[in-house]
C-alpha positions as CSV (number, residue, x, y, z in Angstrom):
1,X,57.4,-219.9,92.0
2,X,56.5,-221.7,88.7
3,X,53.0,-221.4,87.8
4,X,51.9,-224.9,86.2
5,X,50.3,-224.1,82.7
6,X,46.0,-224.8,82.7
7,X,46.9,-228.1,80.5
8,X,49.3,-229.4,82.2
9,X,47.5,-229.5,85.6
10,X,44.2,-232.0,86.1
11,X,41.7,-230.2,88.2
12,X,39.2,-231.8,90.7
13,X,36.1,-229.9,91.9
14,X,36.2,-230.7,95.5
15,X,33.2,-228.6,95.6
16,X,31.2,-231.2,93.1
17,X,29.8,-233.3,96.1
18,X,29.7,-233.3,99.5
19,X,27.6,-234.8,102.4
20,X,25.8,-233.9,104.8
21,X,27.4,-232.4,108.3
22,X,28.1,-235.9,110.6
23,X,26.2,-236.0,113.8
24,X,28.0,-233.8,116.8
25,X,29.0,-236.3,118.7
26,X,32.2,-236.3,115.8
27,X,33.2,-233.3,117.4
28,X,34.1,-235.5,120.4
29,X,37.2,-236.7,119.5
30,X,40.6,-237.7,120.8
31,X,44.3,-237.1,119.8
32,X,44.5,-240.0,118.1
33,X,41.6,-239.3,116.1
34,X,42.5,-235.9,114.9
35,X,46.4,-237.4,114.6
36,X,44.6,-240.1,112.0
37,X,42.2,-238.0,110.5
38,X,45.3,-235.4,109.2
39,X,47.8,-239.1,108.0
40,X,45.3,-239.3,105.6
41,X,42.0,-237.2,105.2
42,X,40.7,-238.6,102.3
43,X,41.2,-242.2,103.7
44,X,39.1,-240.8,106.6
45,X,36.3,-239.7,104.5
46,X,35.5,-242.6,103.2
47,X,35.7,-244.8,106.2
48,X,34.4,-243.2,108.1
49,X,31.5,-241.4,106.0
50,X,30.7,-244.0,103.3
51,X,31.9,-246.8,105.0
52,X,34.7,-247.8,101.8
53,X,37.5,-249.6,102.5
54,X,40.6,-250.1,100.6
55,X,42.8,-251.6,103.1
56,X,45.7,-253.1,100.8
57,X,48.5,-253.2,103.5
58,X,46.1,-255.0,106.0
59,X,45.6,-257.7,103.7
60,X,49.3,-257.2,103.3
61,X,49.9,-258.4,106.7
62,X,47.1,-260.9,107.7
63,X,48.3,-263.9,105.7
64,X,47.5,-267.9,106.4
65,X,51.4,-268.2,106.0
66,X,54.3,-266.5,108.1
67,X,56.1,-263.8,105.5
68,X,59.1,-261.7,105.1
69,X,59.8,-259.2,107.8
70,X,58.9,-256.4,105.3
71,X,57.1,-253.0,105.3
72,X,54.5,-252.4,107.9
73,X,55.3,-255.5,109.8
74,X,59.1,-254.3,110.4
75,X,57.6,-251.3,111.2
76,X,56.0,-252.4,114.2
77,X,58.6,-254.8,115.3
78,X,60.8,-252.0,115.0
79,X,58.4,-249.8,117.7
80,X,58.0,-253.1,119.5
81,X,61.9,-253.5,120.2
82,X,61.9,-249.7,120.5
83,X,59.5,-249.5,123.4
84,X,60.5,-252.8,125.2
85,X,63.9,-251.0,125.4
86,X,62.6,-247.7,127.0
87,X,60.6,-249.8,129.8
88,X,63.9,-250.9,130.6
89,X,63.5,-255.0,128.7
90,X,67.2,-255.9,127.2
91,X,67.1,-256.7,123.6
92,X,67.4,-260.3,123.8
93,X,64.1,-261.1,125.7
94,X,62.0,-258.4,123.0
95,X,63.7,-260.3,120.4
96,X,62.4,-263.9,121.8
97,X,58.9,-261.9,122.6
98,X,59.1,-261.4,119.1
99,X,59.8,-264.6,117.8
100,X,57.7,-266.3,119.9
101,X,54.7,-264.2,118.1
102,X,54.3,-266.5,115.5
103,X,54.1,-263.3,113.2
104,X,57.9,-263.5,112.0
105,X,59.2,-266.3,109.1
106,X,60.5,-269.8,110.6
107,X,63.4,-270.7,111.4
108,X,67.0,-269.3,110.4
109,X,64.8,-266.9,108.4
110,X,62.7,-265.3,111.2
111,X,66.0,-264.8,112.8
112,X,67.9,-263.2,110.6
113,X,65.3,-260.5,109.8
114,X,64.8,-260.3,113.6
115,X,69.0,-259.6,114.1
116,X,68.6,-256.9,111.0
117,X,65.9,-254.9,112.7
118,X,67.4,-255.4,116.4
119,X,70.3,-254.2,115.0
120,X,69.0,-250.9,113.5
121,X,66.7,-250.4,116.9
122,X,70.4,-250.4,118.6
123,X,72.0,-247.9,116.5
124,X,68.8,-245.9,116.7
125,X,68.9,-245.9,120.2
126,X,72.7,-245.1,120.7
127,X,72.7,-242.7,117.9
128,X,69.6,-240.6,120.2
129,X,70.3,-241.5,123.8
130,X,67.1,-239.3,125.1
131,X,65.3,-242.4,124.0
132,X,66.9,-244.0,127.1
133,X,65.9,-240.9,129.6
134,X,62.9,-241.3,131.9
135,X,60.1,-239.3,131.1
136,X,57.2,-237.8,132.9
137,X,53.8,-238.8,133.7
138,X,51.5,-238.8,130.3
139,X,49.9,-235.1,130.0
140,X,46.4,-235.5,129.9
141,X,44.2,-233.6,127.1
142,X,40.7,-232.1,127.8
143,X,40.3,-228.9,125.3
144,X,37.2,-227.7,124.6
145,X,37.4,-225.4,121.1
146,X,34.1,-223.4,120.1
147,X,31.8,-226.8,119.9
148,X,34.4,-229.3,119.7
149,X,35.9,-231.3,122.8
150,X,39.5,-232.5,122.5
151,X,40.4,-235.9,124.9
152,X,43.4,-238.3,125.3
153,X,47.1,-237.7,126.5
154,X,50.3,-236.9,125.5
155,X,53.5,-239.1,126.2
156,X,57.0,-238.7,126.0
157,X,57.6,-235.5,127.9
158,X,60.3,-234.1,129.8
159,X,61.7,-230.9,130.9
160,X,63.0,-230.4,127.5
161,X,59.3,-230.3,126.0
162,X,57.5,-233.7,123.7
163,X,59.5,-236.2,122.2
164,X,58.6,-238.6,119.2
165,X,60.5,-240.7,117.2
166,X,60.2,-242.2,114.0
167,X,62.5,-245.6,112.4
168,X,62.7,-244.4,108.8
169,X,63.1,-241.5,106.5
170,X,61.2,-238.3,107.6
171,X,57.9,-238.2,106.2
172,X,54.8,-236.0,106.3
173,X,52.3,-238.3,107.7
174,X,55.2,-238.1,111.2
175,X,55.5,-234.4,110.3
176,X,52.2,-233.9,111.1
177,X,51.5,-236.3,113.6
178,X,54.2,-234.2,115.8
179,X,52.6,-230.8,114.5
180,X,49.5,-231.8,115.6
181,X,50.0,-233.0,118.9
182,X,52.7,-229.8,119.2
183,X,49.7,-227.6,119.0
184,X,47.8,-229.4,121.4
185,X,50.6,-229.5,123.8
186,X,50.8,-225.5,123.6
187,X,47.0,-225.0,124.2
188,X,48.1,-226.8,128.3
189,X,50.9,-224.7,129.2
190,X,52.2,-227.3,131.7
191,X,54.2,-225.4,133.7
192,X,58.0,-226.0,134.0
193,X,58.2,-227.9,130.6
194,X,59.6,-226.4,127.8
195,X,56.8,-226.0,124.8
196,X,58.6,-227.5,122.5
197,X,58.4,-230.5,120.4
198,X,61.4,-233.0,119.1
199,X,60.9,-235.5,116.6
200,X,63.8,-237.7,115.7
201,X,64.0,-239.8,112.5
202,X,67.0,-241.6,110.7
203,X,67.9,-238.5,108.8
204,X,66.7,-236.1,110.6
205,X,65.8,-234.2,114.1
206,X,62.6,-231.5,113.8
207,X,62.2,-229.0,116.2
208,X,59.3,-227.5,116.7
209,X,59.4,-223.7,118.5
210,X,56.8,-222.7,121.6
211,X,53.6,-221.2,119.7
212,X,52.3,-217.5,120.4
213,X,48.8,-218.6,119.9
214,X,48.4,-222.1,119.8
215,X,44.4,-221.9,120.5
216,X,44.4,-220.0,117.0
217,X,46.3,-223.1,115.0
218,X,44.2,-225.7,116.9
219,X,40.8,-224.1,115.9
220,X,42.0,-224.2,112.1
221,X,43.1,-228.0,111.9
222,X,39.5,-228.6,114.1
223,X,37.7,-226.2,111.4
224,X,39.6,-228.5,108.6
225,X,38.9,-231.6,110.3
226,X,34.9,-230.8,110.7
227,X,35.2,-229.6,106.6
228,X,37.1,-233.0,106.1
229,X,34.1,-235.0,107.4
230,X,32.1,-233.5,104.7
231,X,34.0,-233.2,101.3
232,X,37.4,-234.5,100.4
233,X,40.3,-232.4,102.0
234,X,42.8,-232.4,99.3
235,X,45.8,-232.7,101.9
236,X,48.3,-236.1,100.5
237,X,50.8,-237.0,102.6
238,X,53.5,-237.4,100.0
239,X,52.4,-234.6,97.5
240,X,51.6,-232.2,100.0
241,X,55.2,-232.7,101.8
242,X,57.1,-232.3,98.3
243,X,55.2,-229.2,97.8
244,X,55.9,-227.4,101.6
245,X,59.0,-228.8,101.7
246,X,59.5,-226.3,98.1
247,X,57.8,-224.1,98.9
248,X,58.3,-222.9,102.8
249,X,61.9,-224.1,103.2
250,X,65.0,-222.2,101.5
251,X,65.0,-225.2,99.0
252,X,64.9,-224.4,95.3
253,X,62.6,-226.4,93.6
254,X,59.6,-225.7,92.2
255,X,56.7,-226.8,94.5
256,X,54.4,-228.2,91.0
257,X,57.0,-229.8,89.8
258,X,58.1,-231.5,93.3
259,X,54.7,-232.1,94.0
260,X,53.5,-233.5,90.5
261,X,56.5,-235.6,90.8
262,X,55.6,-237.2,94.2
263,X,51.6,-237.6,92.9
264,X,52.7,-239.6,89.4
265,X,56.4,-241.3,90.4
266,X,58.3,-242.4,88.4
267,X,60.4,-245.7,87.5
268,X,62.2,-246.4,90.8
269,X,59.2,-244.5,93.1
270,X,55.7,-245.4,93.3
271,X,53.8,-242.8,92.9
272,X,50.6,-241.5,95.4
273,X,48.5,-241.6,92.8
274,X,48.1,-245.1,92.9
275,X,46.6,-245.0,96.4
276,X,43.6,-247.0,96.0
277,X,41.3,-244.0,97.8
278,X,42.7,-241.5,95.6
279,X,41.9,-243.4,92.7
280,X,38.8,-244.5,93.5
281,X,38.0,-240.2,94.3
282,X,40.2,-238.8,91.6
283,X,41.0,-241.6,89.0
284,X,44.2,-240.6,86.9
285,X,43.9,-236.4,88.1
286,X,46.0,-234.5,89.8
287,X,43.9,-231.7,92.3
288,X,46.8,-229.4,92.0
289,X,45.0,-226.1,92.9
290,X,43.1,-228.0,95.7
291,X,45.9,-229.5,96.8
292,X,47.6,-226.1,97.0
293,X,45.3,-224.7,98.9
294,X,45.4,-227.4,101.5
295,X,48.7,-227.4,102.4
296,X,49.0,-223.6,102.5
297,X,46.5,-223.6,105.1
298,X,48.2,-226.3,107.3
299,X,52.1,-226.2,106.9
300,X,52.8,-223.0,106.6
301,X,52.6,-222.5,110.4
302,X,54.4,-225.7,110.6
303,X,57.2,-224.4,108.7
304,X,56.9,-221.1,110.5
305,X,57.8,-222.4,113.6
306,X,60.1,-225.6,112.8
307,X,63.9,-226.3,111.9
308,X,65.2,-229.2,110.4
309,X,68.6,-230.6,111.3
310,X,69.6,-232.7,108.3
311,X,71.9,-236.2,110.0
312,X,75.1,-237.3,108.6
């Protein structure tokens, strides 16, 4: 692996502030929580620590006008349609739902976005027919972890182990979204389930194998989470992926120069760097070394136990 010369790296002290440890009722927490926290640690911190906000895409999608079916809003009409389907709605009264929202553009407009995304929903679904199986009851989740307490459920089960699903390119913020609620998932041992997890994207289908010690991973991402609530955790959702995927899969590159290359982008790619809470914590640098050490810590069990079949 190349080692990135001192100048060409930017380094961040992580260890140049931090506050003090949140109250204990933060180690109360729920999937979801722990699922949110690990999208996006640093956008964590500062919501829920210093109370910042630099909510872009909900601006993004609150206008006084209807918009173009774009982004996060075709997202969630896409997982709209999705679910509808699975609770056994046809496509044609989702899509009127839908368009009855107000949310979509007027008109021929609304319309045609709405046929583009039903369409992709469709293919989606034929192109994974589990989507289509019933599954079991929701699992519910009460862990307790050294001093932390771990509530919710887990949905999307059958016999075969936990299913997710994803309408777009892999990515890691659904990498470890299904890692996370993998581990979880080992630490109940239902019985006659499979522990395994499946997440199914556009491009590809992850696998995730049964865990030997599942209590051991679970404590880490808790101990990370606690240490995330206090000073910045230095784990980027684009960055970080570039950099496991490099380094932890039989892919060549070189994990600074595929993780540099997510941070900065480049003319045809945005890149992470322009996140407003990483620019508002690191400005123009690159926490290469801190950002190394991160994702050591949390993928390389992923990547220990999961297989990637690339789709045609």
């Amino acid at each position: 692996t190349q080692c990135p010369p001192e100048e060409r790296t930017s380094q961040v002290d992580i260890q140049a502030w931090s506050l003090p440890e949140p109250e204990s009722n933060r180690q109360q927490l729920t999937v979801t929580t722990l699922c949110h926290f690990y999208q996006h640690p640093i956008r964590y911190l500062l919501n829920q620590r210093l109370a910042l906000y630099f909510e872009q895409e909900a601006e993004a999608i609150s206008p006084s006008e209807p918009f173009d079916l774009t982004g996060l809003t075709a997202w969630h009409c896409q997982q709209i349609l999705l679910q509808q389907r699975q609770y056994g709605q046809t496509m044609e009264s989702s899509v009127q739902r839908l368009l009855a929202t107000g949310v979509l553009p007027q008109g021929e407009l609304g319309q045609y976005h709405i046929a583009l995304t039903a369409k992709a929903v469709t293919q989606f679904i034929e192109d994974h027919a589990i989507l289509t199986r019933q599954f079991l009851p929701t699992l519910p989740v009460a862990l307790s972890v050294d001093t932390f307490h771990l509530s919710g459920q887990l949905a999307q089960i059958n016999e075969q182990g936990l299913w997710h699903y994803h309408l777009g390119a892999l990515n890691g913020r659904q990498l470890l979204t299904a890692w996370c609620q993998h581990v979880i998932f080992n630490c109940l041992t239902p019985s006659e389930i499979k522990q395994e997890s499946h997440l199914l994207t556009n491009d590809a289908q992850i696998h995730f194998a049964a865990l030997a010690e599942p209590e051991a991973i679970l404590k880490n991402l808790l101990a990370d989470y606690w240490q995330g609530c206090q000073q910045p955790l230095a784990l980027f959702s684009k960055s970080s992926y570039a950099y496991a995927k490099a380094a932890f899969s039989d892919s060549r590159a070189d994990p600074y120069t595929a993780s540099h290359g997510a941070w900065q982008g480049g003319m045809y790619l945005q890149g992470e760097n322009e996140d407003p809470y990483y620019q508002w914590l690191y400005r123009d640098a690159f926490p290469y070394q801190a950002m190394v050490l991160a994702t050591e810590r949390i993928y390389r069990p992923l990547y220990q136990h999961l297989t990637v079949t690339k789709r045609k």
